[in-house]
C-alpha positions, 0 to 999 in steps of 0.5 A: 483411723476413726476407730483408733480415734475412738480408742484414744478418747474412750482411754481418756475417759477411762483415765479422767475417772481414773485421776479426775474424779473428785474423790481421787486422793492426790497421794494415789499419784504417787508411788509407794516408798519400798525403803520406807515400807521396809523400814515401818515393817521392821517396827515391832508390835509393841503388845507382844508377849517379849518372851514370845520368839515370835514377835509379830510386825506392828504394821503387817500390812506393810511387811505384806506390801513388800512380799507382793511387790518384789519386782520380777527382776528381784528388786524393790524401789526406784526403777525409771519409765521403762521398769529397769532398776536405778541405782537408789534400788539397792538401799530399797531392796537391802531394807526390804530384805532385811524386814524380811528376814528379821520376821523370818518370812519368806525366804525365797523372796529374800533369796531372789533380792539377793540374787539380784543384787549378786547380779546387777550390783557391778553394772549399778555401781560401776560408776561410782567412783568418777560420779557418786550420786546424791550424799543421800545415797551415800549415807544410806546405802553403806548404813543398809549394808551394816543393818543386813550384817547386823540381821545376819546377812554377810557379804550382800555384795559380790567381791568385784564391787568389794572396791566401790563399796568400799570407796563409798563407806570410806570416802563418801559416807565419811565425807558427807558425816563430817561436813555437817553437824547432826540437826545443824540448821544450814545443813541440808538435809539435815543430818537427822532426817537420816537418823536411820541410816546414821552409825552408832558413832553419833551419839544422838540423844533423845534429847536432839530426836524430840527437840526436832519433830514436827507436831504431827509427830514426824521427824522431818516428815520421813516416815522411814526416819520417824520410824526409827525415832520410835523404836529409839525413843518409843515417843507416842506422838511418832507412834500416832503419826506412823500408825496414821501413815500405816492407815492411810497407806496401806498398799506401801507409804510414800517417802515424805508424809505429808506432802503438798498436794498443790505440787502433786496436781502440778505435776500430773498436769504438766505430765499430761502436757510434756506427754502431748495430751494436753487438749484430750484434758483441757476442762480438767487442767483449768480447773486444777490450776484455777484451784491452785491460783486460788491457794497462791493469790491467798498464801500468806508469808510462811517460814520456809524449812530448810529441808522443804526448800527444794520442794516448796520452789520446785511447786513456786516454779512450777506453778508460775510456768503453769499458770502463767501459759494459761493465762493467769496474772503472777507475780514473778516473786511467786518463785523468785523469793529465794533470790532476795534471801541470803542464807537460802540462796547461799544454801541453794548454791552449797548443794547444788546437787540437791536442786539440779531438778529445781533449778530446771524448773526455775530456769524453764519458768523464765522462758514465759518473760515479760518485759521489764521483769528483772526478778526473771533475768536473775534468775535465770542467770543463776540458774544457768550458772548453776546447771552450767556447773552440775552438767558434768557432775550430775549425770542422771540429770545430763541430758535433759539440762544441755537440753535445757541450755543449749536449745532455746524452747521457742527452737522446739516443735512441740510434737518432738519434744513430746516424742523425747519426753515419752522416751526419756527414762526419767519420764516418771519422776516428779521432783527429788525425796529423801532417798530416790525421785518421787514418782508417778505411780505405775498404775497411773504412768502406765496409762498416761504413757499408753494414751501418749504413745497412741496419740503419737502415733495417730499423729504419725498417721495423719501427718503421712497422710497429710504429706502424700496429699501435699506432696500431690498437691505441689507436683499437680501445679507443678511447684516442685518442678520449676527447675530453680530454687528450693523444693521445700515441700516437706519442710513446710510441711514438717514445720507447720504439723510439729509445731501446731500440735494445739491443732489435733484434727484441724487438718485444713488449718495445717494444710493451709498452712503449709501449702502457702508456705510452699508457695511462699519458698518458690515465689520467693525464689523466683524473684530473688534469683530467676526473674527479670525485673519486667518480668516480675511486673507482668506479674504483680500487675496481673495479681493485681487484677487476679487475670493471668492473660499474658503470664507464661512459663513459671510466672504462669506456674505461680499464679495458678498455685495462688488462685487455686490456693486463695479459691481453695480457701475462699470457698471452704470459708463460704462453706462454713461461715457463710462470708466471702473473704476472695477480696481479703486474700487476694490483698494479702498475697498482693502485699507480699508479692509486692514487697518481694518486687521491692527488694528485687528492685533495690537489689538489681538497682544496687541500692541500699534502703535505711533500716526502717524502710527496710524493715517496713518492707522486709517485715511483709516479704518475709510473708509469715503473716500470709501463712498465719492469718488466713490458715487462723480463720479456720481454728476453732473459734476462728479469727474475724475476717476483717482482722486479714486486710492488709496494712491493719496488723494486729500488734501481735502480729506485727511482732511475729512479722518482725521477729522472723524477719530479723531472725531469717536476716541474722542466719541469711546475711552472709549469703545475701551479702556474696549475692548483692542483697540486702539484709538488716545486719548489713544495713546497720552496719553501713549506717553504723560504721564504728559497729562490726558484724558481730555488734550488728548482729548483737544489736539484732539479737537484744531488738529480737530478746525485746520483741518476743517478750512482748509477744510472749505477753500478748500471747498469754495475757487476754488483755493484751490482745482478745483474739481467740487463744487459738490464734494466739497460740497458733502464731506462737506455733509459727514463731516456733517453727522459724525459730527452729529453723534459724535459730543458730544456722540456716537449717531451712536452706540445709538439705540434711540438717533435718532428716532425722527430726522429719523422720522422728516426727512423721515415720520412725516409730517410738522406741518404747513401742517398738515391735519386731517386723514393724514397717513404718513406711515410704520415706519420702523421696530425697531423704534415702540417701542421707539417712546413714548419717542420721542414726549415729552413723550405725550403718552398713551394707549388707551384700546378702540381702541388699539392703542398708542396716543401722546398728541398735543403740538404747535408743533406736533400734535396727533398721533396714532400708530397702526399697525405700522403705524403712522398718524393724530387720525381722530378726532384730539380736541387737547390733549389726547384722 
């Protein structure tokens, strides 16, 4: 384990140089445009001989680029994460056989674009007609297929896709051309950004070219538009442009030139954080963001293009997520201005096509909503309505947006939402170009995803380790053998490891943690269901002089787990700060187990407390306090020692304490009302007889809504609360976890809701790593017989060799389990074997 340690911090050096380094050029991230690349190689140099056959390419080194970047499938452009093609490589490896062929260079490589497309052109294209992508795609490709013809290039595409290809010039080309007028100021893009792609019909003078560029000499910032605009017009100041592109970029050019640089380093800094490397980056991400809040507290009122307002709120979004989860102070107007614009909410909701990426920006920038922030609320709303609608209309996008709306981000454990984002095919792609997404280069994906995989995996490793050793821990003292209640062990464990992944090493704050939620569950229950009431005394009197003389049988049980768990800690706090904190636990554990006897009393008594005393009580049984606090006195800087005793909770802890009371409450009312408990929705609902169930849960829900902005900001904003940031983030951990757990059902009390999650987060392997043969071990015991219902179903026995196998899909692949024991079949062909 230490050398893989080891391994991993000697990539993170290797990539700080890399992509930290001071003189590292931010373009350097992205990567190279081949339709762009292709269509400056077609510009000829204009102090050739024109009586000479043999005109020579003004930019050669482009034309170079695009001979020794043929991918080995025969493509050139957008391919995803994995390498596979997308279908915007079709444009890019037409322009980029046609720049070929026009120098009458290479024709072998010329043959292999060809044969690619032969070859995948109906698998790329099948869809098409139900779900056309972008009207970009739809302009540009039908103009390649003219340019390819006019190059002599016949019948580029096989006949069975003749139909679509059709379709698109026909339909979807024309659809797009006749919607807008040329340099239209509304139209977005503007018509005249594609002036390469645009057919002889439009009669584009040079009048409308010179009036529209930029004065860097650009046309819209498209090089590959400005490219065109030259060889039309032969303007000096696009001729200085190109040539400045072609001398900055010589190893292929990007597809907007100039870009903002601010947004390709908030980029790559929340790349490195979706991935899970976050804390391997800690100095180098301050360090851009402060940078970067410098450039947003000095930015004055700027006009906004139409053509860059895609760009400039993706940056504005970004930027406030970013900033505003490190803790700096911004403005919600700092992205929000789109909304008190008319024209450019209107254009915004005219092409929603273009701003689905955006708007997830824009809606995950809500998530980190203070109190009182009504700029927030709007926009969110809007833009929900907007994914809402381009759910079913954009399909590359699908996935991630009923992602995004249909499971709150406080339901998600960082570890598998970093496991999703190093799968996800569109793991590369920054924000929407002209033609295709603009990506992180392959060099420095490569290696990003490289270290994301070995970090996961390193945490695979420690979190099985972890688990055996809890495992130990609980049947040693006899907690998972009471013979009532809930055996939660690797739930407890699962939820405290996936949603503190801030904790990379602290493996003493994670144990901590989960062995006093374990303890929590049986206690719990062995008040709720098991004891009577004298018997319940007996132990609350001998936990409050922490002496078991007289306990027997599971209270006996219960109070030994405790005192090993608070000598346990007390002495490990001894170790290392020198202070004794036997008293401070002792009180805590006391407190909870106290408020456990309180609501056993009302329960068999019959009786019915008004909601705040409940609350009082209830905000203390639900004992995440007891989990939290003293697990925090361990991080690094730790939590003061003093901060522990009870009643004197820290605001920010008191509105964990009752979030999670009231969430536990909302998701439990139906079983605790058959049981003749008490509950706050219940409760509400007696002292509100004109409120039905679904009011008193909506009543519950909007006090939740109120409570976590406000523990939101007190976990952001230093001067709401001064506790080290890993305290801080360590209770947002927790919220985590019990909003994961009862965030739309009880999934704690469900014996399979969370298999395949556990699964996921601890032994199933990353499906970009997979190997033939790979054995990913134990599966704990329990989680054998439900795991056909995970994968999909995909699952059948096989009599010869006796064991069960699961079907490969694109994204898990075949399976065996045997013996309790899962891993890759040796011969793994795809489906079932």
């Amino acid at each position: 384990m230490d050398s893989t340690l080891c391994s991993i911090k000697s990539r993170v050096q290797k990539i700080k140089g890399m992509m930290f380094s001071p003189n590292v050029d931010p373009y350097s991230f992205v990567s190279p445009s081949a339709y762009d690349t292709a269509w400056l190689a077609m510009i000829p140099n204009s102090c050739s001989d024109e009586s000479d056959q043999n005109l020579k390419p003004m930019f050669e080194n482009c034309l170079n680029w695009l001979i020794n970047n043929q991918k080995e499938q025969g493509f050139w452009g957008e391919c995803d994460a994995l390498g596979n093609p997308t279908i915007e490589a079709l444009p890019a490896t037409l322009a980029s056989i046609v720049s070929l062929k026009m120098w009458n260079t290479e024709p072998i490589v010329i043959e292999k674009g060809l044969s690619f497309i032969e070859a995948n052109a109906e698998k790329l294209l099948k869809d098409v007609k139900n779900h056309c992508p972008h009207h970009q795609f739809a302009i540009v490709l039908p103009a390649m297929v003219e340019l390819a013809e006019s190059n002599g290039l016949q019948d580029v595409f096989p006949e069975s896709v003749s139909e679509t290809v059709s379709y698109i010039f026909s339909c979807r080309r024309q659809k797009f051309l006749n919607k807008e007028g040329l340099v239209e100021q509304h139209c977005y893009p503007p018509l005249l950004s594609y002036l390469e792609a645009l057919p002889p019909s439009f009669a584009i003078s040079t009048e409308d070219i010179s009036s529209n560029l930029s004065s860097d000499g650009s046309l819209f910032q498209s090089p590959s538009a400005t490219a065109k605009a030259f060889m039309v017009t032969g303007k000096q100041e696009c001729l200085i442009y190109l040539q400045s592109l072609a001398q900055r970029f010589p190893n292929g050019v990007p597809q907007t030139y100039p870009m903002d640089e601010d947004l390709i380093k908030l980029c790559i800094v929340n790349q490195i954080e979706r991935l899970g490397l976050g804390q391997y980056f800690v100095k180098e991400m301050e360090e851009t963001l402060a940078q970067i809040n410098g450039n947003f507290v000095d930015r004055k009122s700027w006009p906004k293009p139409y053509n860059m307002i895609a760009s400039q709120l993706h940056k504005d979004s970004l930027a406030f997520q970013l900033l505003r989860t490190h803790g700096y102070k911004v403005s919600p107007m700092s992205f929000c201005w789109f909304l008190h614009d008319k024209e450019i909410r209107g254009h915004v909701e005219k092409y929603p096509e273009y701003f689905t990426s955006t708007m997830m920006n824009v809606y995950k920038a809500t998530d980190f909503m203070f109190c009182g922030e009504y700029q927030l609320e709007e926009a969110r709303s809007f833009a929900r309505k907007l994914l809402e609608k381009m759910t079913s209309a954009d399909r590359d996008h699908q996935p991630q947006i009923e992602h995004e709306l249909n499971l709150p981000w406080l339901a998600r454990l960082d570890h598998l939402e970093h496991r999703m984002f190093i799968e996800e095919n569109e793991a590369n792609a920054l924000w929407n170009g002209k033609t295709s997404f603009n990506r992180i280069s392959c060099l420095c994906n490569d290696e990003l995803l490289q270290l994301a995989v070995r970090n996961y995996e390193f945490r695979q490793s420690v979190y099985k380790n972890e688990l055996k050793e809890l495992k130990r821990w609980s049947e040693e003292l006899g907690l998972t053998s009471m013979g009532f209640g809930r055996e939660k062990t690797i739930y407890c464990y699962y939820a405290v490891a996936a949603s503190a992944t801030s904790l990379p090493h602290d493996s003493c704050v994670r144990m901590l943690a989960a062995k006093s939620a374990i303890l929590i569950t049986v206690a719990d229950d062995f008040f709720d269901m098991k004891a009577s009431l004298l018997e319940l005394q007996h132990l609350i009197d001998a936990i409050a002089r922490w002496d078991s003389g007289g306990l027997s049988s599971h209270s006996k049980v219960i109070f030994d787990a405790l005192d090993d768990l608070v000598s346990e800690t007390a002495q490990r706090y001894r170790q290392q700060q020198g202070a004794d904190i036997t008293s401070s636990l002792r009180d805590l554990w006391y407190e909870t187990f106290n408020s456990w006897l309180e609501e056993a009393k009302w329960s068999r008594n019959g009786q019915t407390p008004s909601i705040d005393d409940y609350i009082k009580i209830g905000m203390i049984s639900v004992a995440v306090h007891t989990m939290v606090l003293p697990a925090s006195c361990f991080l690094k800087p730790s939590l003061p020692n003093h901060k522990l005793r009870p009643p004197y909770y820290e605001t920010i802890t008191r509105l964990l304490m009752v979030i999670c009371r009231l969430l536990n409450d909302i998701q439990g009312y139906q079983k605790e009302k058959t049981e003749g408990k008490v509950n706050s929705v219940l409760i509400n609902l007696i002292e509100n007889p004109d409120v039905d169930m679904e009011g008193s849960i909506a009543f519950l829900r909007e006090i939740i809504g109120k409570h976590k902005k406000e523990f939101i900001e007190h976990v952001l904003m230093d001067e709401m609360c001064d506790w080290p940031k890993t305290t801080k983030q360590f209770h947002l951990s927790c919220l985590k976890a019990f909003q994961m757990f009862f965030n739309s059902s009880n999934r704690y009390d469900s014996k399979t809701d969370l298999l395949q999650d556990i699964n996921k987060a601890i032994y199933l392997p990353l499906s970009t790593k997979l190997k033939k043969g790979f054995n990913v071990g134990t599966v704990p015991s329990g989680l054998n017989k439900t795991y056909a219902a995970i994968l999909n179903s995909n699952l059948k026995w096989c009599s010869k060799s006796k064991s069960l196998r699961v079907a490969a899909t694109n994204q898990v692949p075949l399976y065996t389990l045997r013996n309790g024991i899962f891993g890759m079949a040796p011969k793994v062909v795809g489906g079932f074997i």
